[in-house]
N, C-alpha and C positions, 0 to 999 in steps of 0.2 A: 529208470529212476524217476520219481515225482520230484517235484521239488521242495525246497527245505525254508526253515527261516531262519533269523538272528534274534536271541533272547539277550539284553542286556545281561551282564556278568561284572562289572566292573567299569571302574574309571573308561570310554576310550575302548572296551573290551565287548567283543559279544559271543556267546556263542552259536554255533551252527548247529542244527537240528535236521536231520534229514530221513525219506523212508526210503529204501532201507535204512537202518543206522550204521553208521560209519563204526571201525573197531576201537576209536581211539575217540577223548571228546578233544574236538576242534574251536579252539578260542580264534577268534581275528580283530585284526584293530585295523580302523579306516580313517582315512584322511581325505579331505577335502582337493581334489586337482585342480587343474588350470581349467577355466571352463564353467566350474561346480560340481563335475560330477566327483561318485567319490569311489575311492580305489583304499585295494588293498594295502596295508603300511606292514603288518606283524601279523603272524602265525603262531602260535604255542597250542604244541599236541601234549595232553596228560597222557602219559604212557608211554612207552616205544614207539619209536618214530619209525615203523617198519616200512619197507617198500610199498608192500601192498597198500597199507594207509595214505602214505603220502602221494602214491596216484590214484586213490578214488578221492581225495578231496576236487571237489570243484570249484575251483577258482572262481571261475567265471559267473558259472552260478551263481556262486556268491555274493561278486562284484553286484551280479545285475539285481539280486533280493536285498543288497543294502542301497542304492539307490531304489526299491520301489519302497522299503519300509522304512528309511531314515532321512531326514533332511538336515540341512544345514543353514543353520541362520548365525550370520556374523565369526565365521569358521568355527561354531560350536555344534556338534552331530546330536539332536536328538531322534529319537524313535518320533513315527506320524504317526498319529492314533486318533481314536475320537475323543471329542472334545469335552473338558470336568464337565460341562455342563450337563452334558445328556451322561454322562457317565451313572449318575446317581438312576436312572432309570434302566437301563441295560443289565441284563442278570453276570450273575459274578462271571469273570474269564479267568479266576485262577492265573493272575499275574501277567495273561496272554497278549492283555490286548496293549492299545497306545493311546497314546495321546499325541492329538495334533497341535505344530505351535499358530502361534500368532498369524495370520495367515498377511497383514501388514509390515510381518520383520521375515516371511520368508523371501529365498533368493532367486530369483527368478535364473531356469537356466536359460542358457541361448538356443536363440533359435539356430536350428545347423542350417549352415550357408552352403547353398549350392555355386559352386564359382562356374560350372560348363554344365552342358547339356542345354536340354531343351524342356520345358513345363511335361507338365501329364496331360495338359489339354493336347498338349499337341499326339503323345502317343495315344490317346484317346482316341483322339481321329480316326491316328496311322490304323489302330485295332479296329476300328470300326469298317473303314476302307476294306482293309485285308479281309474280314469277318465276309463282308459281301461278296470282292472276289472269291473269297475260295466258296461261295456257292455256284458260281455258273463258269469258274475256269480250273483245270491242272495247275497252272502258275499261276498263282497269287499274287507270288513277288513279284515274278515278272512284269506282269499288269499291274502292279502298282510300282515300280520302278518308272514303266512309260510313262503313267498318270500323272506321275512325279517330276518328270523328266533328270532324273536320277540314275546311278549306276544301280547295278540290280545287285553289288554287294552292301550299298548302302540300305535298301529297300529290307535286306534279312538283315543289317544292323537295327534298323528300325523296328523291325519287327520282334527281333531278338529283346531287345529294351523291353517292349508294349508288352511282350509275357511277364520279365521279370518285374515289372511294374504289376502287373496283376492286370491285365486291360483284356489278355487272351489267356487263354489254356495253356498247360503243356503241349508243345509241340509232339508230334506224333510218326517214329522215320514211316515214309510212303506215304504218307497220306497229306494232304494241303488242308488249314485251317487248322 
């Protein structure tokens, strides 16, 4: 499934558009949460609300195409689009496109707070470290466990991190590096 958008429909209401198309049209209404971001409040299917519909709607989906296409300035949701100005030069979009607001009355979100762990610089390193050992040893972790003078389950928690950070590869069973 590609993904889909939201076309204003009404007050507070948008609909979802998706490819494939969904059997039913799917209206949703969004509200502003703690935080800024914004989440789903209301559903309304035109048509039967059959099984099969109401588990291929994507929620999430959703959730995440109205936070990349709607913003919210002073708890009011508009669509982001480009701005009247250049609009009169841009060939027609058939209702498609946006307009962006005031970019001095939008809300800034927050930044996400990391409260534990350790920066990227650091799994940076640890990946870098590892990257070398496993050219001239079988244990990797091991030798960087000593390097470290660390437990050698710490060393493959480290390690573990630096992949899912993006700093190494997939890991690979048998093989080091």
């Amino acid at each position: 499934m590609r993904g889909g958008r939201l076309f204003p429909v009404g007050e507070d209401w948008y609909e979802w558009r998706q490819e494939p198309p969904l059997s039913g049209t799917v209206l949703v209404q969004v509200a502003v949460a703690a935080g800024g971001r914004l989440v789903l409040t209301g559903l309304r299917i035109d048509g039967a609300p059959t099984a099969g519909l109401l588990r291929s709607i994507p929620v999430g989906r959703i959730e995440v195409a109205a936070n990349a296409q709607l913003t919210a300035v002073d708890d009011v949701i508009t669509p982001v689009t480009v701005s009247r100005l250049r609009q009169t030069e841009l060939p027609s979009l058939d209702g498609a496109g946006w307009e962006m607001t005031a970019p001095d009355r939008a809300v800034p979100r927050p930044a996400p707070v990391r409260k534990r762990g350790r920066p990227d610089d650091f799994y940076r390193e640890i990946a870098d470290t590892y990257h070398e050992l496993a050219q001239v040893s079988a244990r990797p972790a091991a030798e960087l466990a000593e390097l470290r003078d660390v437990p050698i389950t710490t060393a493959h928690r480290w390690v573990k991190e630096a992949r899912r950070r993006g700093f190494l590869p997939p890991g690979r069973p048998g093989t080091s590096g």
